[in-house]
N, CA, C and O of each residue as an XYZ file, in Angstrom:
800
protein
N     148.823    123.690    -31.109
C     149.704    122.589    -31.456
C     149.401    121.417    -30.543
O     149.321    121.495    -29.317
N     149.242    120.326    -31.269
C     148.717    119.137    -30.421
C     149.957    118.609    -29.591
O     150.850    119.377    -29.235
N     149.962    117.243    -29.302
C     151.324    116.494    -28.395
C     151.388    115.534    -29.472
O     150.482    114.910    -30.025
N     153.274    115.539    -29.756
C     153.616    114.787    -30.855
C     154.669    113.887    -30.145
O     155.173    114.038    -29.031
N     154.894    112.815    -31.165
C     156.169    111.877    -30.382
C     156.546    111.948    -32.417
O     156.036    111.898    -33.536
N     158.141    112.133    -31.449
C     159.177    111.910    -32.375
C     159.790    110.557    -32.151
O     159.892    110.305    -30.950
N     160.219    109.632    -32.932
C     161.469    108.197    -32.468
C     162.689    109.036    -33.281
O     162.804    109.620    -34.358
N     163.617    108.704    -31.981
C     164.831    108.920    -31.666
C     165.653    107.664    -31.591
O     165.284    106.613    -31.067
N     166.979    107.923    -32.259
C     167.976    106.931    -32.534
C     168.627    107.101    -30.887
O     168.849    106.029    -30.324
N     168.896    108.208    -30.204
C     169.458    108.523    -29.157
C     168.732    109.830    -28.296
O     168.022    110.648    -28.882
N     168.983    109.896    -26.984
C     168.432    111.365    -25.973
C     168.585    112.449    -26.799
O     169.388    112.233    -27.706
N     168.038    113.657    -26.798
C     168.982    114.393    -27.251
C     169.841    115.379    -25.720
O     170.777    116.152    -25.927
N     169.512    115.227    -24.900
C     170.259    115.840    -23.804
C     171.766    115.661    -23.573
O     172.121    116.642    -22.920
N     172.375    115.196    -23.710
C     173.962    115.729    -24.281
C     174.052    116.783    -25.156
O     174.962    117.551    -24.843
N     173.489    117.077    -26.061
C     173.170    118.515    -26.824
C     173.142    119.425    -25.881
O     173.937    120.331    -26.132
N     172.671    119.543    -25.085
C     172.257    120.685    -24.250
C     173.387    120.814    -22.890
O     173.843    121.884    -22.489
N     173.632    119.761    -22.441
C     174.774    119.235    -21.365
C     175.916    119.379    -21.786
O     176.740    119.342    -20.873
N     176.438    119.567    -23.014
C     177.615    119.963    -23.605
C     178.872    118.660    -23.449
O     178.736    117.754    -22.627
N     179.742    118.733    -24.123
C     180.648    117.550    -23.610
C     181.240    118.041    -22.475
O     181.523    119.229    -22.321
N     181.540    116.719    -21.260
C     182.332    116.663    -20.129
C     181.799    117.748    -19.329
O     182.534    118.554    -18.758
N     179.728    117.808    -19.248
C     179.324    118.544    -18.904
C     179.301    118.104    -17.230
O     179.151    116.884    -17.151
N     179.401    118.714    -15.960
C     178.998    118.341    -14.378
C     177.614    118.931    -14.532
O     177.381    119.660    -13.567
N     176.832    118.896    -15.200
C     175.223    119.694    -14.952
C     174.850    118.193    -14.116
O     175.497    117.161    -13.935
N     174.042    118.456    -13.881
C     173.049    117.518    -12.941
C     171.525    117.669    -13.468
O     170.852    118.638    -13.115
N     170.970    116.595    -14.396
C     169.668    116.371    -14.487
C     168.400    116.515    -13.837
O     167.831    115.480    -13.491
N     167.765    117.814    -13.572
C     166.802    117.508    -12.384
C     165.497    116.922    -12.979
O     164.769    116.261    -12.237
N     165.222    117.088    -14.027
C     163.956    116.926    -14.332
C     164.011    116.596    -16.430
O     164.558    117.298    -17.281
N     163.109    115.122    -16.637
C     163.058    115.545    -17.951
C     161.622    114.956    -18.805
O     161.806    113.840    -19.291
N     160.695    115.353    -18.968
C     159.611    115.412    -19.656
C     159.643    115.041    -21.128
O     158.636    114.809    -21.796
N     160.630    115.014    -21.478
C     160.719    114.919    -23.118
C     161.480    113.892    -24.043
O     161.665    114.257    -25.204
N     161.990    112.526    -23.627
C     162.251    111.329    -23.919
C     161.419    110.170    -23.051
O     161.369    110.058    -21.826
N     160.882    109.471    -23.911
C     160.281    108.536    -22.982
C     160.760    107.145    -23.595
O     161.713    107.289    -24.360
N     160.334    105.863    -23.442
C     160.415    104.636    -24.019
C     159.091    103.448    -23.343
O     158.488    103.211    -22.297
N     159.196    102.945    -24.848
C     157.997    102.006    -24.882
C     158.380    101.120    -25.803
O     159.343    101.447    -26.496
N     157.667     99.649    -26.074
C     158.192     98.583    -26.885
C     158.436     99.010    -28.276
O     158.864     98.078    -28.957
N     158.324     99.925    -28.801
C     158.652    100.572    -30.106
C     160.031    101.689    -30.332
O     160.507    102.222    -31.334
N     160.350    101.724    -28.980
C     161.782    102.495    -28.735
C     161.712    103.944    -27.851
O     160.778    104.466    -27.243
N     162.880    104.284    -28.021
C     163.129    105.964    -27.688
C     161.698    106.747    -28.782
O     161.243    106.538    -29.907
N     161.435    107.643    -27.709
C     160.758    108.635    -28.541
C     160.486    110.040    -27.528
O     160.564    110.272    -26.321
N     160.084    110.895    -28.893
C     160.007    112.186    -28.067
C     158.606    112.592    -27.678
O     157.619    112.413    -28.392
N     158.604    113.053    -26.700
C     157.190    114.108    -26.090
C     156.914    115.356    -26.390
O     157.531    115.986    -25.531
N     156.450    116.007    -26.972
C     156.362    117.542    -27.003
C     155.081    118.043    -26.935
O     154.066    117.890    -27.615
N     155.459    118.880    -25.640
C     154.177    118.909    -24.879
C     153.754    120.391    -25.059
O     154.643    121.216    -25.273
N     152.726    120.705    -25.001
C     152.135    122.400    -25.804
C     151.912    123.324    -24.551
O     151.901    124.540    -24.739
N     151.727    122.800    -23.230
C     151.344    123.493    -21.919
C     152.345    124.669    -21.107
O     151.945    125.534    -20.327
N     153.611    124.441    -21.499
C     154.386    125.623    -21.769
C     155.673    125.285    -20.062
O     156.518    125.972    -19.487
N     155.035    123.681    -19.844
C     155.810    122.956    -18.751
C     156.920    122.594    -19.640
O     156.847    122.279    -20.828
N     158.337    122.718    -18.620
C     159.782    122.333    -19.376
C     160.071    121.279    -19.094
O     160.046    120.648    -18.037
N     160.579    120.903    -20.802
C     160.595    119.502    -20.658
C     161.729    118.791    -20.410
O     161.597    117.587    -20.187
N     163.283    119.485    -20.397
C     164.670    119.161    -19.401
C     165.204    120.329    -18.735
O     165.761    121.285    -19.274
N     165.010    120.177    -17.696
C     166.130    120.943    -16.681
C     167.297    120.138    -15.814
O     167.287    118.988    -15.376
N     168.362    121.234    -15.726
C     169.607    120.650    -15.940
C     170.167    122.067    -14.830
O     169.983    123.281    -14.921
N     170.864    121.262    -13.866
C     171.489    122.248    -12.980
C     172.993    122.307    -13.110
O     173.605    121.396    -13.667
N     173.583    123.348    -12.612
C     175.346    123.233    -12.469
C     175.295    123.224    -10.314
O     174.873    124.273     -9.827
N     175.655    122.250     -9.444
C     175.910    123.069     -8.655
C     177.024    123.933     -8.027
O     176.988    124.653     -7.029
N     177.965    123.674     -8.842
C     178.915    124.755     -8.409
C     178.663    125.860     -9.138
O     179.195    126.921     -8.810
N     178.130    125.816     -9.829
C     177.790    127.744    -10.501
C     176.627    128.152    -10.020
O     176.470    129.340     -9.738
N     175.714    127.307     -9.865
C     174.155    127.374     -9.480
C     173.315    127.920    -10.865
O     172.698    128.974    -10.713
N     173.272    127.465    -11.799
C     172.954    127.656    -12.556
C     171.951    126.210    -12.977
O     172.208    125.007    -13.031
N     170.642    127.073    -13.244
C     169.634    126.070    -13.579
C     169.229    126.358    -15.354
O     168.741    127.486    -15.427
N     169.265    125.959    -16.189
C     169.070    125.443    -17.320
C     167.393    124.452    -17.440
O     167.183    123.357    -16.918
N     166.179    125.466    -18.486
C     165.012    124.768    -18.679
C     164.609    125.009    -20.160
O     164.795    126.146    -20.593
N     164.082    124.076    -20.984
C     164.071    124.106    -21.996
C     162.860    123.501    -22.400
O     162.651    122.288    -22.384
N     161.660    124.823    -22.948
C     160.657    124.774    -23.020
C     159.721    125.103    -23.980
O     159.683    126.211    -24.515
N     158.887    124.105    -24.249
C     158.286    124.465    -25.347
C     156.957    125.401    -25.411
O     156.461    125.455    -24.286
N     156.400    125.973    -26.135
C     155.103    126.404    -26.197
C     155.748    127.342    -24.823
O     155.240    126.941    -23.776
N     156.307    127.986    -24.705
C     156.334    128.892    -23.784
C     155.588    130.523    -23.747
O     156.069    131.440    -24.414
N     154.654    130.662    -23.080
C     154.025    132.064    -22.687
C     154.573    132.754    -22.103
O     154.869    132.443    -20.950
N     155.016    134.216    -22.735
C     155.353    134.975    -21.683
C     154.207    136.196    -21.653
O     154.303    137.064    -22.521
N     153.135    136.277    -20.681
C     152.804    137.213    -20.148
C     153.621    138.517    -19.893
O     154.800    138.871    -19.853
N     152.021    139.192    -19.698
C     152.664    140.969    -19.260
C     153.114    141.253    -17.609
O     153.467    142.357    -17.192
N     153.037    140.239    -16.930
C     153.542    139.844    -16.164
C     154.333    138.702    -15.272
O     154.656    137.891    -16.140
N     154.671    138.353    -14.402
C     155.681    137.495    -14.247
C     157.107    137.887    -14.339
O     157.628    138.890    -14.828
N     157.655    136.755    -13.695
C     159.451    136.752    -13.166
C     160.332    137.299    -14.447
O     161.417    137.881    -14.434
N     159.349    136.845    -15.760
C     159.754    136.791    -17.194
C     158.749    137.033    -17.964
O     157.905    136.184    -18.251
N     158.747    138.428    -18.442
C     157.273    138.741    -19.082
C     157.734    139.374    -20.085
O     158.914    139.568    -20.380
N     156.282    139.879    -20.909
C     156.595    140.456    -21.864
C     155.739    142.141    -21.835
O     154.557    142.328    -21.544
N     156.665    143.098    -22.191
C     156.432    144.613    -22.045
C     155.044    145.072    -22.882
O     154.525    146.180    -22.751
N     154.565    144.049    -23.732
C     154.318    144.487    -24.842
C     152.203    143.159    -24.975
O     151.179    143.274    -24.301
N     152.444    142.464    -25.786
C     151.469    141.540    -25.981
C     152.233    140.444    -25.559
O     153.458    140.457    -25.685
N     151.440    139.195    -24.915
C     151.525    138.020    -24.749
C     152.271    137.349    -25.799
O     151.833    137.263    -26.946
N     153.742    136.721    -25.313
C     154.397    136.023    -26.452
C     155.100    134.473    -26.388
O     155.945    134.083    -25.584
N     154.689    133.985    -27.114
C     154.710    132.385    -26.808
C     155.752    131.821    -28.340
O     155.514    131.210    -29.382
N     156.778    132.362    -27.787
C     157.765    131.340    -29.097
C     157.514    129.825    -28.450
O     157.262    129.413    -27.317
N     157.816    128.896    -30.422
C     158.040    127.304    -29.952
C     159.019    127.139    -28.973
O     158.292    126.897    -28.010
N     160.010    127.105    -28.600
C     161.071    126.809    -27.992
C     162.157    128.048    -27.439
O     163.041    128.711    -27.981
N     161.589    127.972    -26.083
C     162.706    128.444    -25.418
C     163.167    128.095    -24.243
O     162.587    127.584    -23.284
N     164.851    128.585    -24.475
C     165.861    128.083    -23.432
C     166.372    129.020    -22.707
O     167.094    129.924    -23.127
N     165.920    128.798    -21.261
C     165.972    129.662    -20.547
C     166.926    129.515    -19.067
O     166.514    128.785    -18.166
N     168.019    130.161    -18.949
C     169.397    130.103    -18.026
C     168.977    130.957    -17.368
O     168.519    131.974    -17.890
N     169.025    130.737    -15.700
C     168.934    131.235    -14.535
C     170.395    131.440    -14.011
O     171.085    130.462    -13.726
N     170.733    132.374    -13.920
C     172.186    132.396    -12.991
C     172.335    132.192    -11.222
O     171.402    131.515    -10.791
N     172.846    132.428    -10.662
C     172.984    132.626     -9.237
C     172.244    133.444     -9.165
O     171.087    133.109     -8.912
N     172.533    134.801     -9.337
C     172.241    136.100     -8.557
C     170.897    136.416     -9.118
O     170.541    137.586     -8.978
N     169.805    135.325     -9.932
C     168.362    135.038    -10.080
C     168.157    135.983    -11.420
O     167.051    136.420    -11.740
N     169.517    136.270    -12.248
C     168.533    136.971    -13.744
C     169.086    135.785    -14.900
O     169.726    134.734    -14.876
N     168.541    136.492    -15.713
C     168.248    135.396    -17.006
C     168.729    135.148    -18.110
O     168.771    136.301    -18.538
N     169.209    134.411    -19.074
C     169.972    134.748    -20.195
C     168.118    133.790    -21.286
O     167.705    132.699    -20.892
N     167.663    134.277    -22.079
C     166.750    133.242    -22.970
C     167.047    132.992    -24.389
O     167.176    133.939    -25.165
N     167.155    131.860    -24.742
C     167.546    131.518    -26.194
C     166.046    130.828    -27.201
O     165.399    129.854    -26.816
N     165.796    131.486    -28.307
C     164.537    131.510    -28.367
C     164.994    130.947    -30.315
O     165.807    131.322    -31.160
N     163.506    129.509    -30.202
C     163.789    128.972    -31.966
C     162.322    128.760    -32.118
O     161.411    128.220    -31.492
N     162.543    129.602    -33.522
C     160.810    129.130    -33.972
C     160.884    128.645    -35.194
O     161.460    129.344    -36.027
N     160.211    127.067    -35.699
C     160.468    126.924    -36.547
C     159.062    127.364    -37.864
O     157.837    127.263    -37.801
N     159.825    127.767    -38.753
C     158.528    128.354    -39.502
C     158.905    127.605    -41.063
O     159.966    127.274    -41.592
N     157.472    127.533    -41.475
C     157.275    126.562    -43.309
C     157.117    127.246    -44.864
O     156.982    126.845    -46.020
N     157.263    129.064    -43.837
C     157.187    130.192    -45.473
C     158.355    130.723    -45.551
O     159.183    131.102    -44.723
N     158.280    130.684    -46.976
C     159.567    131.395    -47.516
C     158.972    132.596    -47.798
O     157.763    132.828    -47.793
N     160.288    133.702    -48.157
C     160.160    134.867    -49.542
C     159.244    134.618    -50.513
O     158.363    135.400    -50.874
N     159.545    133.036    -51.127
C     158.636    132.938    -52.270
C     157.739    132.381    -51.785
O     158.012    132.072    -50.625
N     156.461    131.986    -52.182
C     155.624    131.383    -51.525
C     155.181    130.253    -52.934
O     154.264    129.431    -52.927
N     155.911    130.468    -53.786
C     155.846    129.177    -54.847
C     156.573    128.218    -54.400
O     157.769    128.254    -54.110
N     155.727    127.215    -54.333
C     156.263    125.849    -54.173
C     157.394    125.644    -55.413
O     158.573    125.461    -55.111
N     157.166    125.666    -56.166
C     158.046    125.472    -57.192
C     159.433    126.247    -57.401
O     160.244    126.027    -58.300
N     159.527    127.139    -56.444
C     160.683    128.072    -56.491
C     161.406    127.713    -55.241
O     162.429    128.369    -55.045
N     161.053    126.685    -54.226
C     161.854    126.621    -53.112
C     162.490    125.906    -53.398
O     162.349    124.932    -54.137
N     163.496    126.373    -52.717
C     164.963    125.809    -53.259
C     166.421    126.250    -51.118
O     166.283    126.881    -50.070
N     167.530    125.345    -51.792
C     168.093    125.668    -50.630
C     168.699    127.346    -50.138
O     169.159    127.929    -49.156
N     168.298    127.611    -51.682
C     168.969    129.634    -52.129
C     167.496    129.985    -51.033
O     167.698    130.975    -50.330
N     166.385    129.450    -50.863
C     164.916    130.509    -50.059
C     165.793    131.276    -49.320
O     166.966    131.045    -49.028
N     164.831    132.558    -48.955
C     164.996    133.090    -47.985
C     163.899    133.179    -47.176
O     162.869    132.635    -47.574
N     163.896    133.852    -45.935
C     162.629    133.543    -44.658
C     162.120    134.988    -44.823
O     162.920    135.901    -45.027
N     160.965    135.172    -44.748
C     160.242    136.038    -45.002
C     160.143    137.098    -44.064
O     159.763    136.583    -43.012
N     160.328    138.581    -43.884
C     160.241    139.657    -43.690
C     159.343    139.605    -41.993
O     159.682    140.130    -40.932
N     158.319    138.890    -42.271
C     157.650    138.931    -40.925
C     157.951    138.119    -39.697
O     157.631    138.360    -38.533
N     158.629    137.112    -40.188
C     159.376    135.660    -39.373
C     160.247    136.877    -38.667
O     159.878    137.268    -37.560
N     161.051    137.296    -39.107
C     162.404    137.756    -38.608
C     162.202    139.317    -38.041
O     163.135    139.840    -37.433
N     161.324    139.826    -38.195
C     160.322    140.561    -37.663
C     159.960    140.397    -36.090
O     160.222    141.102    -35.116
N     159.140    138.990    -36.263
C     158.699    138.358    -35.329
C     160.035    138.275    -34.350
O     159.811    138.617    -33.189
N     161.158    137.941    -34.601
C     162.386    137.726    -33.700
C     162.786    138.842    -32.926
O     163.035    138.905    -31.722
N     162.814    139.959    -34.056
C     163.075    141.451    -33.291
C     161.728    141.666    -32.244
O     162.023    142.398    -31.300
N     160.476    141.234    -32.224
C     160.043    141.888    -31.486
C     159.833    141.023    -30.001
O     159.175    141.681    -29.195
N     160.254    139.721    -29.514
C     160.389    138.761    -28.931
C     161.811    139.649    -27.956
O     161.818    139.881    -26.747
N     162.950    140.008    -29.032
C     164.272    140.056    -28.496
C     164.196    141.295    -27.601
O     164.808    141.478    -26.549
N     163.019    142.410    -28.433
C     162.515    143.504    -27.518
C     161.837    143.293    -26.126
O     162.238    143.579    -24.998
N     160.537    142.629    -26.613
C     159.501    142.778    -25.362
C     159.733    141.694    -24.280
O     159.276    141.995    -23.178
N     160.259    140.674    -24.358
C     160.471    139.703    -23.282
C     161.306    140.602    -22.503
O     162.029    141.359    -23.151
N     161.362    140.690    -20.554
C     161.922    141.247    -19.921
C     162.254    140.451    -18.801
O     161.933    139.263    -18.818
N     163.139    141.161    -17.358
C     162.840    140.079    -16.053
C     162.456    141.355    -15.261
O     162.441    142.510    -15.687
N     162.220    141.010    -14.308
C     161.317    141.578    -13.592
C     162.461    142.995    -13.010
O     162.136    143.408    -11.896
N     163.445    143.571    -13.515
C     163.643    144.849    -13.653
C     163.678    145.341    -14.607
O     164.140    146.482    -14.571
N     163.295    144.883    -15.781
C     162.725    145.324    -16.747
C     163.834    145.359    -17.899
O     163.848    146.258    -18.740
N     164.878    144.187    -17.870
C     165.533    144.407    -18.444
C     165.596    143.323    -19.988
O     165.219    142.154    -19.907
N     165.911    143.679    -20.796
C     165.798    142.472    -21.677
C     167.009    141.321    -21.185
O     168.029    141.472    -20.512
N     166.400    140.101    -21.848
C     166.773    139.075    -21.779
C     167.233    138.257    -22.605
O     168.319    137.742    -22.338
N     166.651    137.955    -23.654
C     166.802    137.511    -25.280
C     168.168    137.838    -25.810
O     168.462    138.912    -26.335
N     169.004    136.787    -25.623
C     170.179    137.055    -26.181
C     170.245    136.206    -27.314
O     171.374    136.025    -27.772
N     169.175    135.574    -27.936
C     169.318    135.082    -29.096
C     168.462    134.609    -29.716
O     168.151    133.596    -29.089
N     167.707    134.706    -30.783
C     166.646    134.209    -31.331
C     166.500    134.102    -32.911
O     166.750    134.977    -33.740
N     166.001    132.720    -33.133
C     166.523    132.090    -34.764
C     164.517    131.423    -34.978
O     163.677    131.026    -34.171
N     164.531    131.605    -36.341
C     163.551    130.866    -36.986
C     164.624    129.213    -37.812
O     165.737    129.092    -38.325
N     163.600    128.381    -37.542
C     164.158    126.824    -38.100
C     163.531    126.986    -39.351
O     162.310    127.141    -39.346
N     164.245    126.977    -40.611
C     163.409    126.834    -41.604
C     164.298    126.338    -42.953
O     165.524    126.245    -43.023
N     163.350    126.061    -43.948
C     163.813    125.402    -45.366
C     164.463    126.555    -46.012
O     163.896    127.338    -46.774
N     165.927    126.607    -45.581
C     166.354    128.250    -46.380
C     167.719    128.142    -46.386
O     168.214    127.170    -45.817
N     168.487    129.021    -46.965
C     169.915    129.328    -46.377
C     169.655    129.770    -45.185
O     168.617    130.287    -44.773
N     171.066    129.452    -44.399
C     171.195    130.093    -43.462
C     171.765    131.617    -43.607
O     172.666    131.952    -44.375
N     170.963    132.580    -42.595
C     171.448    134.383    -42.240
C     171.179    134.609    -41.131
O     170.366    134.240    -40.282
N     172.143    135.415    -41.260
C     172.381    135.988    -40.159
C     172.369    137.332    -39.512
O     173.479    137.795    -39.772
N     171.863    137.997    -38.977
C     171.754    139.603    -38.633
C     172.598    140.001    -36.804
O     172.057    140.154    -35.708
N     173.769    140.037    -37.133
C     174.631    140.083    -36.374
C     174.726    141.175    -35.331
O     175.539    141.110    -34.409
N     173.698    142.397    -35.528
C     173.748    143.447    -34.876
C     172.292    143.200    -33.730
O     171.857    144.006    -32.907
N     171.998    142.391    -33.914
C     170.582    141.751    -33.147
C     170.473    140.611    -32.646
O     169.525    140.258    -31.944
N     171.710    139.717    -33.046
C     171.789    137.864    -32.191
C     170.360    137.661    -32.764
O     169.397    137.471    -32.022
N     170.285    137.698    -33.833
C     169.214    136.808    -34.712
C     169.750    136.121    -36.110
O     170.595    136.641    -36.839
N     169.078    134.803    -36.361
C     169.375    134.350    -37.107
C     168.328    133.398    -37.772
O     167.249    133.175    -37.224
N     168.670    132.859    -38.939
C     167.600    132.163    -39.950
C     168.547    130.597    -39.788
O     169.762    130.620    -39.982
N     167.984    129.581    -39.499
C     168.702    128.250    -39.379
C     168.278    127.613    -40.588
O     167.143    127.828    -41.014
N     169.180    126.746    -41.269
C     168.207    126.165    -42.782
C     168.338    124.621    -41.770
O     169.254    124.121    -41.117
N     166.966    124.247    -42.048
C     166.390    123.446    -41.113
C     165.966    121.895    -42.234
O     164.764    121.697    -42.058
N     166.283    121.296    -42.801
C     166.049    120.111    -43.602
C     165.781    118.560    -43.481
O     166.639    117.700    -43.281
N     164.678    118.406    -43.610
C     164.339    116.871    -42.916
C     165.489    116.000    -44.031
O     165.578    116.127    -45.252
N     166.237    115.160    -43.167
C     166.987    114.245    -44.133
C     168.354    115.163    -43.878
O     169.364    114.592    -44.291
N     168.554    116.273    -43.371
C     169.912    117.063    -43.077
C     169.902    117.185    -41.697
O     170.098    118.313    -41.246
N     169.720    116.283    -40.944
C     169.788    117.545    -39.362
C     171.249    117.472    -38.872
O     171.560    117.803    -37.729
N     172.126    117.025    -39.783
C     173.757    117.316    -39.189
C     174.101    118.777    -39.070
O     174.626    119.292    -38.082
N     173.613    119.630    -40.616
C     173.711    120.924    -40.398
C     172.980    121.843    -39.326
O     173.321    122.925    -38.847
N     171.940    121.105    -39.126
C     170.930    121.968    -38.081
C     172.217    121.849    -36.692
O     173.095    122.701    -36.559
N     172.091    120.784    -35.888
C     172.817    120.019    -35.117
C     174.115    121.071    -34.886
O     174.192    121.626    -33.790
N     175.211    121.370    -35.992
C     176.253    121.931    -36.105
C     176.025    123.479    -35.628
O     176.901    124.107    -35.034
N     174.840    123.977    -35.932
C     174.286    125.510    -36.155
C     173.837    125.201    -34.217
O     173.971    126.145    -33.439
N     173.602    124.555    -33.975
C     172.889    124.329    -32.396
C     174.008    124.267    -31.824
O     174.448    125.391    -31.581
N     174.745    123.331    -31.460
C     176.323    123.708    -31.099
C     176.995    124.986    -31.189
O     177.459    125.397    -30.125
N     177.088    125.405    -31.784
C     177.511    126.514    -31.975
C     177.307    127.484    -31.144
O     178.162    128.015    -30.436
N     175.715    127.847    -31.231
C     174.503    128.568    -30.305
C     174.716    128.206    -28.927
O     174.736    129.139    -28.124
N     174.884    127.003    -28.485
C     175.022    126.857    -27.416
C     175.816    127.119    -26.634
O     175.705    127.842    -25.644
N     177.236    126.198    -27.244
C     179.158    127.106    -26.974
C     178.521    128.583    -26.298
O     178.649    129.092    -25.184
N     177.783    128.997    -27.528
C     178.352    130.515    -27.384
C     177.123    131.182    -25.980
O     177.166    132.280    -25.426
N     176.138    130.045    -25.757
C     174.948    130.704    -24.706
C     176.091    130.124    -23.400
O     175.953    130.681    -22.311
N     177.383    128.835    -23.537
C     178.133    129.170    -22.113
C     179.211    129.765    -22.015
O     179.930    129.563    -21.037
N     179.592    130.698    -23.084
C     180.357    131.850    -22.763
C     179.557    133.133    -22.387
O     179.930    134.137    -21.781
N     178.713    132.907    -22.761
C     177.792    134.016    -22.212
C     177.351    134.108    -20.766
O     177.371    135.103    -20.041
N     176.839    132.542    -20.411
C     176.895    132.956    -18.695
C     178.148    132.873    -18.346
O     178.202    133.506    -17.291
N     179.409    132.394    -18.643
C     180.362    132.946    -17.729
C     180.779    134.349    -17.722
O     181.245    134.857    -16.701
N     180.598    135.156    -19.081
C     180.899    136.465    -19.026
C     179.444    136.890    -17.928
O     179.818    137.454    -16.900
N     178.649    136.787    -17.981
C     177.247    137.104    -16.727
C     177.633    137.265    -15.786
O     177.580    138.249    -15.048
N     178.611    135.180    -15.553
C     178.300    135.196    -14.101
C     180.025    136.156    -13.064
O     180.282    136.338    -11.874
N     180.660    136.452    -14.214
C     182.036    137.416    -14.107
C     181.408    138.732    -13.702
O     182.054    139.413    -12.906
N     180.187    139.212    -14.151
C     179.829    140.186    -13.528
C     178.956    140.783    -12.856
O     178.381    141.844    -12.611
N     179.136    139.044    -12.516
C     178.014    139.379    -10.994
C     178.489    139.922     -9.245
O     177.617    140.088     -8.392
């Protein structure tokens, strides 16, 4: 995947900062501006492109694209080398991990153009692909990490509730629904570190 620029009406980092967020910005790679406006960076090297700290929780927040996870490392994978588009990855205090993982994919069920429609569904191997990400990614006691992982795609949205996986219907000309489905995900990735950091 090459390096693309998106133009942006606005950051998107309030998305991620949540409302009436105290995070603290440490670092951000992925909005820039030039005489043609806001635009985005997306960079393939697997460097994150906003991190975002809490310091009263100590919680560091990085959100990265083209990410590798090796069979080794702080955050690896048990299994083969695995590089979802986008992942978001929460460090707690006590140094383990919560990762939120989106891949966006362009096949349906059907593979007729003429049959896609907003009814598609995402194909057998996409969601496949999620289960085996939610498996083999680990931290270095070997524990999984992946508390959530979605394909972006032209479909209804589903959901498989016994696995924190899900199918996002992803629509150029709709991203309110995408947007709404991300919120959501997120809410629920900071109830998740506070239930974490409760039992730490």
């Amino acid at each position: 995947m090459s390096s693309t620029s998106v133009v942006l009406t606005s950051p998107p980092t309030p998305l991620l900062r949540g409302e009436g967020s105290k995070t603290n910005l440490i670092e951000q790679n992925l909005v820039g501006k030039d005489k043609t406006g806001i635009f985005v960076r997306v960079f393939p090297n697997g460097k994150p492109i906003i991190v975002l700290s809490h310091p009263q929780q100590e919680t560091i927040v990085k959100l990265i694209p083209e990410r590798t996870y090796n069979i080794s490392g702080e955050i690896y994978s048990s299994s083969h080398a695995k590089r979802p588009d986008i992942a978001l990855e929460i460090q707690l205090a006590n140094g383990s991990h919560l990762v939120y993982i989106f891949d966006p994919k362009y096949k349906l069920e059907s593979e007729n153009q003429d049959n896609i429609s907003r009814k598609s569904k995402p194909i057998r191997q996409d969601i496949d692909k999620m289960h085996a990400y939610s498996h083999a990614i680990r931290d270095s006691k070997g524990r999984q990490v992946v508390n959530y992982a979605a394909i972006l795609y032209p479909g209804t949205h589903k959901t498989y509730p016994n696995a924190q996986i899900e199918a996002l219907p992803a629509y150029p000309g709709n991203e309110a629904e995408l947007r709404t489905h991300l919120r959501r995900i997120l809410t629920q990735a900071l109830i998740d570190v506070a239930k974490s950091r409760d039992e730490i």
